[in-house]
N, C-alpha and C positions, 0 to 999 in steps of 0.2 A: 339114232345109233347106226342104221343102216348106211345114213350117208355118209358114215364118217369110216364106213368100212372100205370104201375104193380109196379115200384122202390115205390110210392110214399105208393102206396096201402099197400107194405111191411111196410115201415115205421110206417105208421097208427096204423098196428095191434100189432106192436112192440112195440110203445107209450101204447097202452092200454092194453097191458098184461103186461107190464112195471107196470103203473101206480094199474092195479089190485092188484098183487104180493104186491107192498107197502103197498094197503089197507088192505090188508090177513095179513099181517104183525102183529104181535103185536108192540105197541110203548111204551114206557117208556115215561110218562110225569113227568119233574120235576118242583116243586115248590119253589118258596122261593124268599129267597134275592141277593144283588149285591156279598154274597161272594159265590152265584149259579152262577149264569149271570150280568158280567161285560162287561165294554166294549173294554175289549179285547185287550188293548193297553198297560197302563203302569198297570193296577188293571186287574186282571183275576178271574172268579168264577170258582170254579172245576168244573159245570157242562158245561163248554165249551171243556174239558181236557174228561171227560170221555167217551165221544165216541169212542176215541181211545182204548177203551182196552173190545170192545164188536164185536160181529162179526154182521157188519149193513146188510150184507146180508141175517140175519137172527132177526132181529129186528129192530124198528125205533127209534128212539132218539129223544124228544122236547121238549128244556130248556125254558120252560115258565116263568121262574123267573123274578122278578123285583127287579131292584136297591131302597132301601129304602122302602119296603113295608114291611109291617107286618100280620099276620095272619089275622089280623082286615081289611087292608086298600086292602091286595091282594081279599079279598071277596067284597068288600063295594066298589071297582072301578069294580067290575064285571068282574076280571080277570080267580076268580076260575069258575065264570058259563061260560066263556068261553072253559076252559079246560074239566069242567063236560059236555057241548054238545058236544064233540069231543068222547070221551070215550065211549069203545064195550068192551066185552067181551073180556079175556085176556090181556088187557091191562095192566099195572102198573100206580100205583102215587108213585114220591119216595120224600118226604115234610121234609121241614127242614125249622124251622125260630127259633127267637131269638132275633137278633140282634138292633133290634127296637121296643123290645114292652113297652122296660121299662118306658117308661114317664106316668106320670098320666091321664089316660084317661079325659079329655075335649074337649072342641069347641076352643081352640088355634090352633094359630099353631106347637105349643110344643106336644099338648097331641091329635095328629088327629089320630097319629100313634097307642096310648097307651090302652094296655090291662091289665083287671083286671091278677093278680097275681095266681098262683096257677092250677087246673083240677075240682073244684066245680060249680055250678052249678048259683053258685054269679053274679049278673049283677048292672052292675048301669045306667042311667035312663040322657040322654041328652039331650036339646032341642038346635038346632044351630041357629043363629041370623035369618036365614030366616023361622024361625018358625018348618022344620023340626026335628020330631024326631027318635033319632037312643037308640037303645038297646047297650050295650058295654056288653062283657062276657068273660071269664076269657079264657088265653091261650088254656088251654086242651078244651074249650067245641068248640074255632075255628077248634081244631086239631080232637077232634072227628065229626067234623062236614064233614071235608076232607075226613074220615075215612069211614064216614056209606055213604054219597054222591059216595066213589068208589065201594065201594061192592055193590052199588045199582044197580051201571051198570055192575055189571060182574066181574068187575078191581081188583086189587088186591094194595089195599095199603102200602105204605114200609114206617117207620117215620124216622129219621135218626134227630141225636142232635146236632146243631151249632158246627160249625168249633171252636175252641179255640181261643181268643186274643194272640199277644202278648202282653202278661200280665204274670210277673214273681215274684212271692216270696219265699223267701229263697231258690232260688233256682230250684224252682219249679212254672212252666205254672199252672196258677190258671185255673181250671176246671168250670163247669156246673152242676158240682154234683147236688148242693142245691139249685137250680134255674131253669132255661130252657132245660136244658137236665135232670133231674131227672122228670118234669115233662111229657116231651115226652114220657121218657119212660114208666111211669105211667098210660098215656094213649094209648101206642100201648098195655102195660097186660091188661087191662083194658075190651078192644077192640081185643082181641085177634089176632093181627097182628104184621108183624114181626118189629126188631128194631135192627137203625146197628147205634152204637155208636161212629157214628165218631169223636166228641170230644173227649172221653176217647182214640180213636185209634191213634189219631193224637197228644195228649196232649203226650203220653207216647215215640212218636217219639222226640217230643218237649224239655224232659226232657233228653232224652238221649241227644241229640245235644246239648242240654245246648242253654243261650240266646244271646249269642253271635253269633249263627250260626243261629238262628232262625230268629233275625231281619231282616236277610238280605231276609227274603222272604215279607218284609214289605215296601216299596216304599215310604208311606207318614204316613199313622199311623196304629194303635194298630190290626185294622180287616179286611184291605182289602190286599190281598195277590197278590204277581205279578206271572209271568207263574209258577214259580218252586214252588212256594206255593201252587199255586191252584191245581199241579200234583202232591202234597204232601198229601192232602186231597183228589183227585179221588183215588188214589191210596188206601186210609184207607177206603174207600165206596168198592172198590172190594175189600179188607182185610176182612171187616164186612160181604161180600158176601161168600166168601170163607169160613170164617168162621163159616157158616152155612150150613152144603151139602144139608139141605130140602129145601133150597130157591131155587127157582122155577130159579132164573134170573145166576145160574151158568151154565146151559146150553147154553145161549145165551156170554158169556166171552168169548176170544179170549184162544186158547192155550198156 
């Protein structure tokens, strides 16, 4: 037993400069929806895919995302103060939604998810049958909300614009232009932080491959993407990185 008292001691100090290192670490926290974090079987989110192409011994990775949430519902279940008590200095947020804010915001269960339209300043005004009431505000004011909430801690926020449907006319993967990635981006100038376009990066691979080839990264319908799709999009998130040499998080890529 004695001997096993200095093995054990080693170990101890090992755990905890282990466990130091990790906290010294900067970590990338990501936000969003299920085509972030799926569950990993027949539907996959890129952010389960992209740790692969970062060096972890040199930074941390945690996909905070939720299936079916919206900029609205990821704040209002208390998800984002969960990830804003976590965040030091250094850090990252890399946020992305879209995919569910479109229904009209009410007290249904249609419109729990729904946000006003647009980056102004607009709100509308709820009461839910158990008498509380909630404020609802327009896409960009959730996103600049994520925005000033990380630079408050240190952190550095990154916006990035919904993955693209398959969704094809004439030819051509209909875009975000004129909807939730025009306003993302709107609100990273806005907000002076960076912005990596991964719908437009992803759409233009989409168009090349044509739609025949694109389905096949779709399992059951139009937005949820199986592993090749989901490493079809990490892969346009490091394209967006690269394609910027002042961004902070190409030092942490893999060669």
């Amino acid at each position: 037993m004695k001997a096993l008292k200095p093995v054990l001691a080693l170990l101890m100090i090992a755990f905890v400069s282990l466990a130091f290192i990790n906290q010294q670490k900067p970590t990338i926290y990501l936000i969003g929806d299920s085509t972030t974090h799926n569950n990993d079987k027949e539907t996959w989110g890129w952010g389960s895919i992209i740790p692969n192409y970062f060096d972890l011994s040199k930074i941390n990775i945690e996909n905070h995302a939720m299936a079916g949430r919206s900029t609205r519902t990821f704040i209002k279940e208390g998800r984002w103060n969960k990830v804003d008590s976590l965040l030091k200095p250094g850090d990252y947020v890399m946020m992305v939604f879209g995919h569910n804010e479109g229904s009209k915001p009410d007290t249904t269960k249609a419109g729990y998810r729904g946000v006003l339209k647009g980056t102004t300043n607009e709100t509308v005004e709820l009461t839910w049958p158990n008498g509380t009431k909630e404020t609802v505000h327009t896409y960009g004011w959730y996103f600049r909300k994520f925005i000033r909430d990380t630079k408050a801690k240190g952190a550095t926020p990154i916006v990035l614009s919904m993955i693209p449907r398959n969704e094809f006319r004439d030819g051509k993967v209909i875009r975000a232009n004129d909807d939730y990635g025009k306003w993302a981006q709107e609100i990273a100038l806005q907000e002076g932080v960076r912005f990596i376009d991964m719908n437009r990066i992803t759409a233009d691979k989409y168009d090349k491959w044509g739609a025949d080839s694109v389905k096949k990264f779709f399992p059951g319908d139009h937005t949820h993407t199986n592993k090749i799709g989901a490493t079809v999009n990490a892969e346009s998130v490091v394209d967006g990185i690269k394609a910027d040499p002042a961004n902070p998080l190409n030092k942490y890529l893999k060669n």
